[in-house]
N, C-alpha and C positions, 0 to 999 in steps of 0.2 A: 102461649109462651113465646115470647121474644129470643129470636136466636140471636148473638153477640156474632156481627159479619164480624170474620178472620181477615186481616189484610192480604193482600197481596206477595207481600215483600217481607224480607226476614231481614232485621236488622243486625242479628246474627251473621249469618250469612254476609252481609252486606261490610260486615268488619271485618270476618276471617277473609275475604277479598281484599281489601282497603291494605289490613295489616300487609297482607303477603306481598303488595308495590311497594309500603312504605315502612316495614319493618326498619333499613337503614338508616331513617333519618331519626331515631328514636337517638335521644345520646347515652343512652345507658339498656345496656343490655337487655331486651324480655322476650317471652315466649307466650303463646296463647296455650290456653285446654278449652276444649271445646264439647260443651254438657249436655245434650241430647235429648230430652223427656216431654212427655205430653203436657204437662202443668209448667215447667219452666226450662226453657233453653234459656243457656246463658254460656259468655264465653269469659273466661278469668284471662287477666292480663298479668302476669310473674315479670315484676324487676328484678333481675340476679342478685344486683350489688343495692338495693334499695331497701331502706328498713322494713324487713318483714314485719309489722304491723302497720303496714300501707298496703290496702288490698285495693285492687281495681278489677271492674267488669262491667260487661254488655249484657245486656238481655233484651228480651222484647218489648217491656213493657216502658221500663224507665229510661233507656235509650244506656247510658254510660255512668256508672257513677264509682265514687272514691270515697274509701270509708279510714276509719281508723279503727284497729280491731285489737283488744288486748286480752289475756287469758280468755282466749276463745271468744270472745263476746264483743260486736259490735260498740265500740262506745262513743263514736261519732260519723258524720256522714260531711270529709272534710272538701269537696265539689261534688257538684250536683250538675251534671250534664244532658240534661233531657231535652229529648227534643221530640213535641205531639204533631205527630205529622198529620197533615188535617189535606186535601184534596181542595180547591177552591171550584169557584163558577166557569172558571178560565181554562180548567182542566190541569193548573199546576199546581204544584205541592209547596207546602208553607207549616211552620211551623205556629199552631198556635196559642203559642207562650208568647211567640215574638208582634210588636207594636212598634211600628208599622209590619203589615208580614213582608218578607223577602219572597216573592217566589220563582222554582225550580219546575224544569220540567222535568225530573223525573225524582222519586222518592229519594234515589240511591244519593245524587248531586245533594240535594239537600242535609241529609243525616251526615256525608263527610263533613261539608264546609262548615255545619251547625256543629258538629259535635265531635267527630273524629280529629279534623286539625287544629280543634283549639285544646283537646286532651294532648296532643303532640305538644302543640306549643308549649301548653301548660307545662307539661313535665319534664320536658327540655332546660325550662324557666326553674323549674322547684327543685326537680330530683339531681343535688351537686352539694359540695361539700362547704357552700354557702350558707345550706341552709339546717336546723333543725325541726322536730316536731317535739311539742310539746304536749303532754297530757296532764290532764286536771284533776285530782282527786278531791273529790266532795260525801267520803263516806261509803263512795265509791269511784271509780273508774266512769267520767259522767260527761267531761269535753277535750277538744286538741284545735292545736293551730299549728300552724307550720308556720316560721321565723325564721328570721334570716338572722346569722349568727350574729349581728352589724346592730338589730332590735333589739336581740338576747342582753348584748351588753350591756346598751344604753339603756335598756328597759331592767336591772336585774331581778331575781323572785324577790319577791317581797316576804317579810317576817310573817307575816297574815298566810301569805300562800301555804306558810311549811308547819303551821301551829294547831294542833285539834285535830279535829277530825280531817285535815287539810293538808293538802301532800303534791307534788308536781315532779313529773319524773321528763326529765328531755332526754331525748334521743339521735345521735345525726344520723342524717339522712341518708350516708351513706355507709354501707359496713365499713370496718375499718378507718375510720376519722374517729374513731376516739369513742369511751366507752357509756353508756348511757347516764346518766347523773341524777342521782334522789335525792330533793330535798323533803324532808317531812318522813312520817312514819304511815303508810298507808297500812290498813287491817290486812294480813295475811288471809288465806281463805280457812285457812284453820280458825283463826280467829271469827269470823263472819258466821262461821257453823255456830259456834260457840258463841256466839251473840245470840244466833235465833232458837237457839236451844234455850237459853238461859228467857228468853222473849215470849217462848211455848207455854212455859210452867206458871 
């Protein structure tokens, strides 16, 4: 039986550090929790003022990632921040997503400048009252994009978006800018039951 080597390094770890230098230059308020267990550490990142259905976190295996999360349920995965730390011949570390690799002498260097300051940047850049999210109803709760309100306009929902089984709901970005907006009729969850009941028989 092949034993799976444990790394070294906890990437956990290596953010709740990271964060605690650079908590400040966040532009928008947040806080970490920090999740402790044999099968998955992982550490949530809470924006105060940011639409609670913009979930962020670290874990060990995926490095950083940003989802969109709606009545409880995942329903997209809107950055993806990974970073495969891989050891080269040279003794330095490199990510091997990236082509050409960069490399770091030490794990920690690498996972910041790969992954932690471009999640800073990132949401320095997104999380402001520029921008909204948008979610896509396909029957269900099924994609999202973040947009800038500048897009929204010039781009507006379209008749198709809000007809059928078809529904789109924006959101801004930040609480307080104004109140979510539904175009279309998405199935209540009442309804949903009562579809697959009626589906059963």
């Amino acid at each position: 039986m092949t034993v799976k080597k444990q790394p070294d390094f906890s990437i956990c770890e290596m953010f709740r550090e990271w964060f605690a230098e650079n908590q400040h230059r966040f532009n928008q308020k947040c806080s970490i929790r920090y999740y402790k267990n044999r099968e998955y550490n992982h550490v949530e990142i809470d924006f105060e003022n940011v639409a609670k259905e913009l979930r962020c976190w670290v874990n060990e295996n995926l490095t950083l990632e940003i989802a969109t999360v709606y009545e409880k349920e995942i329903v997209d995965f809107v950055m993806d921040l990974e970073c495969c730390v891989r050891r080269g011949k040279n003794r330095k570390y490199y990510c091997a997503f990236c082509e050409p690799p960069k490399y770091y002498k030490t794990p920690k260097e690498l996972v910041v400048e790969h992954t932690f300051e471009n999640f800073l940047k990132w949401t320095n850049e997104v999380f402001n009252t520029d921008h909204v999210l948008k979610l896509d109803y396909r029957g269900r709760w099924c994609a999202s994009r973040i947009l800038s309100k500048k897009d929204l306009k010039n781009n507006p929902i379209k008749k198709k978006e809000q007809t059928g089984d078809n529904a789109v709901l924006i959101i801004p970005m930040i609480n307080d800018d104004g109140d979510p907006v539904l175009y279309g009729n998405p199935m209540t969850k009442a309804q949903k039951r009562e579809l697959q009941k009626q589906e059963r028989k």
